[in-house]
N, C-alpha and C positions, 0 to 999 in steps of 0.2 A: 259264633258258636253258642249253642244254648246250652243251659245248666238249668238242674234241678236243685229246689233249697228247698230245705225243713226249717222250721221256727218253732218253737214248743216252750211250752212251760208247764214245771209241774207245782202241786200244792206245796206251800211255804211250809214248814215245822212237821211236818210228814213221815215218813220213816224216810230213811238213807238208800232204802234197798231198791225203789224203781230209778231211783236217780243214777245208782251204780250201774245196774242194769243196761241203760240206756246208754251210758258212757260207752258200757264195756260193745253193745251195739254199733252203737257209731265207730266208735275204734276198729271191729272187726269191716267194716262197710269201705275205710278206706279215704271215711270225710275230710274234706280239708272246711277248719271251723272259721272264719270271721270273723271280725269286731263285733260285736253286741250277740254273739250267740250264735248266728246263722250258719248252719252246717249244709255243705255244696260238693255234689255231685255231678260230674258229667249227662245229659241227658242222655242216657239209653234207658232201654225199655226196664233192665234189669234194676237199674238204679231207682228209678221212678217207682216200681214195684216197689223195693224196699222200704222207701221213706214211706210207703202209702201205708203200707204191715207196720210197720213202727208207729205212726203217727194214730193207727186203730189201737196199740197196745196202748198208747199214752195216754188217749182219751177213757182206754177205759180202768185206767188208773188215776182217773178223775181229775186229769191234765189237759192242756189245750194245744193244740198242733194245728200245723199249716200249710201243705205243700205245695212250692208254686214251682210253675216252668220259667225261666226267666229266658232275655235272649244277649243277656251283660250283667254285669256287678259294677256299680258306679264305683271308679279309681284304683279300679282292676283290670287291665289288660285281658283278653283269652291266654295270652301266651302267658302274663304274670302268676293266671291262674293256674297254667299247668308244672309251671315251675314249680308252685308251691305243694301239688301233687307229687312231682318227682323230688322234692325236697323229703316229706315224709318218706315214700320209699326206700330214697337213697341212706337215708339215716337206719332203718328200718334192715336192710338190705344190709347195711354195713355191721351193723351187732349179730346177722347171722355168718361174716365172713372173720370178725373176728372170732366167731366163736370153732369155726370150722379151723383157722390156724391152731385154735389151740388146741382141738382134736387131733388135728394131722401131726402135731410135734407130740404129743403123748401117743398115737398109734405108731410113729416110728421109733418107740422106745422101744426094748425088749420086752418088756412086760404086757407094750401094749399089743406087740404084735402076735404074742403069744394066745391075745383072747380077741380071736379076728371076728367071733360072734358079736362078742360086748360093744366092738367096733362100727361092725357093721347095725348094730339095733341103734347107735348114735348119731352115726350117719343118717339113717333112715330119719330119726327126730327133725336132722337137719334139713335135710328134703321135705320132710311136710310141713315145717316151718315156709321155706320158701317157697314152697305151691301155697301157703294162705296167703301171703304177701302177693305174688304173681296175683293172685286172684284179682285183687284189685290194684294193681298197675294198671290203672286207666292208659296210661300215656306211653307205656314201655318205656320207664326206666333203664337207659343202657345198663347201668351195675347190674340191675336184675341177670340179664342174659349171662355176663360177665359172672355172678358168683353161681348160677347152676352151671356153667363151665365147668368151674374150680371142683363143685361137689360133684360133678358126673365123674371129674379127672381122678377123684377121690376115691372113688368107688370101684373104679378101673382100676386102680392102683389094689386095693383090698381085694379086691375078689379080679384079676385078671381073664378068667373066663367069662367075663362078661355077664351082663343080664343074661336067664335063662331063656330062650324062644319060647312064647306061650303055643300051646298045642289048637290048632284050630281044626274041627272036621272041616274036609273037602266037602264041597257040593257040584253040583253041575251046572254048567248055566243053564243049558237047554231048559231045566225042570222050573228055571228060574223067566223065562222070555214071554210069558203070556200072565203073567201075574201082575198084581196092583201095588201098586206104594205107597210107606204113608210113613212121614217126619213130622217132627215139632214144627210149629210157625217160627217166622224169621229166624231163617237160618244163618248158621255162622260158617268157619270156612269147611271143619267136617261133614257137615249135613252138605253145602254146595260141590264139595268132592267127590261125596259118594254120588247124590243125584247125578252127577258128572258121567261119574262114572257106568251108572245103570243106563243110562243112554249112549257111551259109548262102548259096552263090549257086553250088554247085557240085550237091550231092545233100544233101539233108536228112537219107538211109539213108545215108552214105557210113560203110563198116567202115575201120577207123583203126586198123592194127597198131602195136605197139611193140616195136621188136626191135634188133638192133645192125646188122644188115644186110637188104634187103629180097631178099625172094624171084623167081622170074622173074615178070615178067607184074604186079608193084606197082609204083605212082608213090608212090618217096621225095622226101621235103622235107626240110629243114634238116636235110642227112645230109651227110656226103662223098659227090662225085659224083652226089646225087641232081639229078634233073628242075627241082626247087626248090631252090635250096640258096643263101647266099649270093654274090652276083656284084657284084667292085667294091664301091662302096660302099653297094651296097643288103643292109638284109638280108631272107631267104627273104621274110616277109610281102610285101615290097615287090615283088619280084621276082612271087611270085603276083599280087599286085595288076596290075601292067602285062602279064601274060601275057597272062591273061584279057580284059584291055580295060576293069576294072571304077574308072569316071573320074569318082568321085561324093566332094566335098568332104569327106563327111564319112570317109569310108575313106580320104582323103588326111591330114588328120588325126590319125584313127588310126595310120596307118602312121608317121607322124612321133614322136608318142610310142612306139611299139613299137619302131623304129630307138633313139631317147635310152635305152631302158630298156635296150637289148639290146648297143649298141656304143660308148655312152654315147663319143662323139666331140663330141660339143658343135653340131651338126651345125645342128641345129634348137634351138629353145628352148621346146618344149612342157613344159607341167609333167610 
């Protein structure tokens, strides 16, 4: 497996503030840190980006940096290495569940059920807590999945009518079958879902650009701004699916797993 590492150092007697900085950086990134300093990341593109953006702010706070691809860590396993990824999470993961008990035992007091608003804006803190954690679950930490269970059970619990259906205009396909397309590069499984899906119930030929921004006259999907793009808490798949009208069990399914894989909210419980 390959991994990505930062090395860096900054000026000695310096101020405190890009040192904190940087900490508070790596921390939100999800590194797991090493003996003598070395901060390691999983090689995706995403990661790699990162350290490169970090490693330009360092230098130009008159610090020195270093990114390398590696394809091992001498006296570390891959596996030992991912463990120690799923170690931080798990810890990580577990301060947001105990934090959520002691929600849930103060919302089933009187008092607290009385203020299902103040409940629900807490819960919510709780859930974007664990979508930034999620974020970097390199590895999918089981707890993970396990404590957005507990907070979606929670939420169900509070508001029993469930999330509210986000409102999508219908469209047509027909208007849709002689048109261009155009996604982000390297796709993940949303963007492979919907291209899926425009070739199967939209045009079988349908041409499918990759580019960082679409040109005039293409229908973007899971882009900024685009046609299809995330709305509420649907993601793009989902959003094509209701545009369209396309109201067939098993594509409701599908989209259930494609939302857990993609916004990994706990939302649903598909494998």
């Amino acid at each position: 497996m390959d991994w990505v590492v930062l090395s860096y150092s900054l000026p000695s007697g310096g101020r405190s503030g890009p040192r904190v900085t940087q900490w508070r950086r790596l921390r939100r990134m999800g590194v797991v840190t090493l003996a003598g300093g070395a901060h390691v990341l999983p090689a995706r593109d995403g990661c790699l980006e990162a350290f490169q953006w970090l490693a330009q702010e360092i230098r130009h706070a008159k610090g020195e940096a270093v990114v390398m691809r590696v394809h091992g860590v001498e006296g570390l396993t891959d596996r030992q290495l991912v463990d120690l990824f799923n170690t931080a999470r798990r810890e990580e993961y577990a301060e947001i569940e105990a934090d959520a008990m002691t929600w849930e035992k103060a919302a089933h007091s009187k008092a607290g059920a009385r203020d299902s608003a103040r409940a629900l804006d807490e819960l919510s803190k709780l859930r974007r807590r664990h979508a930034e954690i999620a974020r970097v679950d390199y590895f999918a930490c089981p707890e993970g999945k396990r404590v957005a269970a507990h907070l979606a059970s929670l939420e169900h619990w509070l508001s029993p009518g469930a999330t509210p259906a986000e409102k999508v205009a219908p469209v047509r396909i027909a208007d849709y079958r002689k048109r261009r397309w155009v996604t982000r590069p390297r796709p993940h499984v949303d963007r492979l879902a919907c291209a899926w899906l425009i070739r199967r119930f939209v045009n079988p030929r349908a041409v499918i650009r990759y580019a960082a921004r679409p040109n005039p006259g293409e229908i973007a999907f899971d882009m900024d701004e685009g046609e299809f793009g995330h709305q509420g808490n649907l993601c793009s798949f989902e959003k094509m699916l209701l545009a369209f009208g396309l109201d067939d069990p098993a594509l409701r399914m599908l989209a259930e797993i494609v939302h857990e894989i993609d916004l990994r909210d706990g939302r649903y419980a598909q494998p």
